[in-house]
C-alpha positions as CSV (number, residue, x, y, z in Angstrom):
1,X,27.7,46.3,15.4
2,X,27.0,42.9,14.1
3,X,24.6,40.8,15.4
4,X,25.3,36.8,15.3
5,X,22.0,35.8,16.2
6,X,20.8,37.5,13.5
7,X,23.6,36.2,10.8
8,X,22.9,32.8,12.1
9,X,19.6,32.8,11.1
10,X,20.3,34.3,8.1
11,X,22.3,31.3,7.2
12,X,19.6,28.8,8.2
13,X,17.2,30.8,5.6
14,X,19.6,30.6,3.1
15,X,19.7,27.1,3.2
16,X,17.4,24.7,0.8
17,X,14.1,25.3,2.0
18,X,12.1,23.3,-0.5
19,X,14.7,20.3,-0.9
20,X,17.9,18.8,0.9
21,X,15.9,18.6,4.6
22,X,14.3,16.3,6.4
23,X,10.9,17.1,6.0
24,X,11.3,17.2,2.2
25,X,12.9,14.1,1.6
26,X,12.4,10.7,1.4
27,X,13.5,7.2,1.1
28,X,18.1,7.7,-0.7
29,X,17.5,11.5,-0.7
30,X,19.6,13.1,1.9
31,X,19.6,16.1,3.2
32,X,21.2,19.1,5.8
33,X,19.0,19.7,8.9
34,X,19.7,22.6,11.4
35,X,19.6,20.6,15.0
36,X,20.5,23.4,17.2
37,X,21.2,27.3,17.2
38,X,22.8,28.5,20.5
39,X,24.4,32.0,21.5
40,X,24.3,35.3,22.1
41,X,24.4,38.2,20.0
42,X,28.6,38.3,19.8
43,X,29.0,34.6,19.1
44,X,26.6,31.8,17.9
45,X,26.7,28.1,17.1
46,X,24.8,25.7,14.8
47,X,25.0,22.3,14.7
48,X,23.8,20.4,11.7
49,X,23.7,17.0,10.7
50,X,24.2,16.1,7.1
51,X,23.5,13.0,5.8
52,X,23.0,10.8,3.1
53,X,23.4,7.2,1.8
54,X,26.4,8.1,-0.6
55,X,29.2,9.1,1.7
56,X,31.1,11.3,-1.0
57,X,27.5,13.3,-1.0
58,X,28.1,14.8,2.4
59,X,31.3,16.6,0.8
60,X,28.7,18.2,-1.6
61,X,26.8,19.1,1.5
62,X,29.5,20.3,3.7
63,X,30.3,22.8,0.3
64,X,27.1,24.1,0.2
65,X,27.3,24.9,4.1
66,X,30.4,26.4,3.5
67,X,29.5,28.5,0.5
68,X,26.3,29.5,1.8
69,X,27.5,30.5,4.7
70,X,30.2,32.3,3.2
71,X,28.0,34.2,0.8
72,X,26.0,35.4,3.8
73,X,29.2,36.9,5.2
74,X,29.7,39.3,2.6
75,X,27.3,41.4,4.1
76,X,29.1,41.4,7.2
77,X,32.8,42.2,6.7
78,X,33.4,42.0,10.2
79,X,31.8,38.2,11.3
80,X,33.5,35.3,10.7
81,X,33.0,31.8,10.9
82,X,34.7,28.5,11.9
83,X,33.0,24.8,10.5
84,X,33.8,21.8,12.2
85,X,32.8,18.2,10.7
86,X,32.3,15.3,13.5
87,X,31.6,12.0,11.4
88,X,28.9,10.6,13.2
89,X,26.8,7.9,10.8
90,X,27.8,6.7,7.5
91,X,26.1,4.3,5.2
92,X,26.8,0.8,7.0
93,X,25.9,-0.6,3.5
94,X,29.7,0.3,2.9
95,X,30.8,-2.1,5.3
96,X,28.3,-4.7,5.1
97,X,28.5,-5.1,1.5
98,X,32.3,-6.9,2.8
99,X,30.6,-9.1,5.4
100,X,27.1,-11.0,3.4
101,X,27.0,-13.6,6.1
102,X,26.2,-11.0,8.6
103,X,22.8,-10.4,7.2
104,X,22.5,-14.0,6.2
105,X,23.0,-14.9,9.9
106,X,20.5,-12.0,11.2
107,X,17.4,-13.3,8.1
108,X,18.1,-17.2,9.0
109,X,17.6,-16.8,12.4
110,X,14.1,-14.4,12.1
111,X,13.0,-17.6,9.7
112,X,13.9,-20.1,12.1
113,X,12.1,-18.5,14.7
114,X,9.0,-17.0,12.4
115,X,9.5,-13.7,12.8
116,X,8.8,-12.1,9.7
117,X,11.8,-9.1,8.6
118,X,12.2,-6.5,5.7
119,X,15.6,-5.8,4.1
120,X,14.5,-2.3,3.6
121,X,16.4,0.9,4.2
122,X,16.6,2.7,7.0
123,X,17.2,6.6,6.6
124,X,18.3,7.4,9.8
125,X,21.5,7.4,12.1
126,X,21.8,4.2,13.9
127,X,23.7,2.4,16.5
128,X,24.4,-0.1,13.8
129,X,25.9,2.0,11.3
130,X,28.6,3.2,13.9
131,X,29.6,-0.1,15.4
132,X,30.0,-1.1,11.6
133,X,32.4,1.6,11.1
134,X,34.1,1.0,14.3
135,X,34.9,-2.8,13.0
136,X,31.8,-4.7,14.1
137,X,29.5,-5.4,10.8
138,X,26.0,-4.9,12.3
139,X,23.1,-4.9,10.0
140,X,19.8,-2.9,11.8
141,X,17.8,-5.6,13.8
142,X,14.4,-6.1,14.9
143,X,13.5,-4.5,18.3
144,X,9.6,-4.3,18.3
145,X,9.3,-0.5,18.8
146,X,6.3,1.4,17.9
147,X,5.8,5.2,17.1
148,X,9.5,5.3,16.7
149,X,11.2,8.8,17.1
150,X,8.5,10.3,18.8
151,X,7.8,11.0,22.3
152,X,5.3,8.4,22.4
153,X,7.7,5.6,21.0
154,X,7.5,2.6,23.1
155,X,7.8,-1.4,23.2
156,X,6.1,-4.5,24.6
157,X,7.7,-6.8,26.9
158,X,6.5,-9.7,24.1
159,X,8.8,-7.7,21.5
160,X,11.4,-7.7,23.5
161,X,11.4,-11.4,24.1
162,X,11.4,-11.6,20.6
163,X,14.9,-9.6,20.3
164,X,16.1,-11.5,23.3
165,X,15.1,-14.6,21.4
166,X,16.2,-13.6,18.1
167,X,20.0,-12.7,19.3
168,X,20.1,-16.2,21.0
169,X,18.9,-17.5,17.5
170,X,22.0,-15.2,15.8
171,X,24.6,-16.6,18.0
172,X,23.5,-20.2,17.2
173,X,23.4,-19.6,13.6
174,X,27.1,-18.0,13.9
175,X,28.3,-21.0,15.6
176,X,27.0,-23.4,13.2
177,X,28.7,-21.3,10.6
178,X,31.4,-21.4,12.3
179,X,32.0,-25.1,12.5
């Protein structure tokens, strides 16, 4: 008997522990973080997410999933293993990069409206990234939360005026553009 539980975990531990995670990265690095483990002793599933800045770097990572995984399974000549990838979020830096007036219209209109921005990186999935893969260049905008990603994460009604007031200010500054 094989336990898949067991091989799971095995997997997980075999993983980067001191590099290539979440909580040992920073800023470009990117990493593979175990999200969820689910099963029972037959069958078992992990999800992961992988990402990074540099699309062609999640390849890397999906091959060391795979070959860790696999060399794990040697032990167990009777498991097995299926990966599926599900794209989720991408760099939107590789679309953006093709449409400069979007985050030309997005920094006007924080000026016009004194609202101070930072064209800074952001090193997490985001709504933005996917609608800029989907077609619609988005760059990240303000939206006034605090203690963001935690379960104490929240927002002001003032700073949400201010994102109310700032995609108001986007749309004019498109239709000027536009003229």
């Amino acid at each position: 008997m094989q336990n898949a539980i067991k091989i799971a975990s095995e997997v997980i531990s075999n993983l980067p522990v001191d590099t290539m995670s979440p909580e040992t990265t920073e800023h470009r690095q990117g990493f593979i973080h175990p999200t969820k483990i689910e099963g029972k002793m037959e069958d078992v599933q992990i999800q992961f997410i992988l990402r990074d800045f540099d699309t062609p770097k999640l390849d890397e990572y999906e091959q060391l999933l795979r070959r860790t995984t696999e060399k794990v399974l040697e032990k167990y000549p009777n498991a097995g293993y299926e990966l599926k990838i599900k794209h989720q979020y991408r760099n939107m830096r590789e679309v953006l990069d093709n449409y400069p007036q979007v985050i030309k219209y997005a920094t006007d209109a924080c000026a016009n409206l004194g609202i101070e921005f930072d064209l800074g990186l952001i090193r997490g999935g985001t709504d933005g990234a996917v609608l800029s893969h989907k077609g619609l260049p988005c760059p990240n905008l303000f939206t006034g939360m605090q203690a963001i990603h935690s379960k104490y994460e929240w927002v002001s009604v003032q700073d949400m005026q201010k994102a109310v007031d700032m995609t108001i200010e986007i749309c004019k500054e498109i239709a000027k553009n536009k003229k």
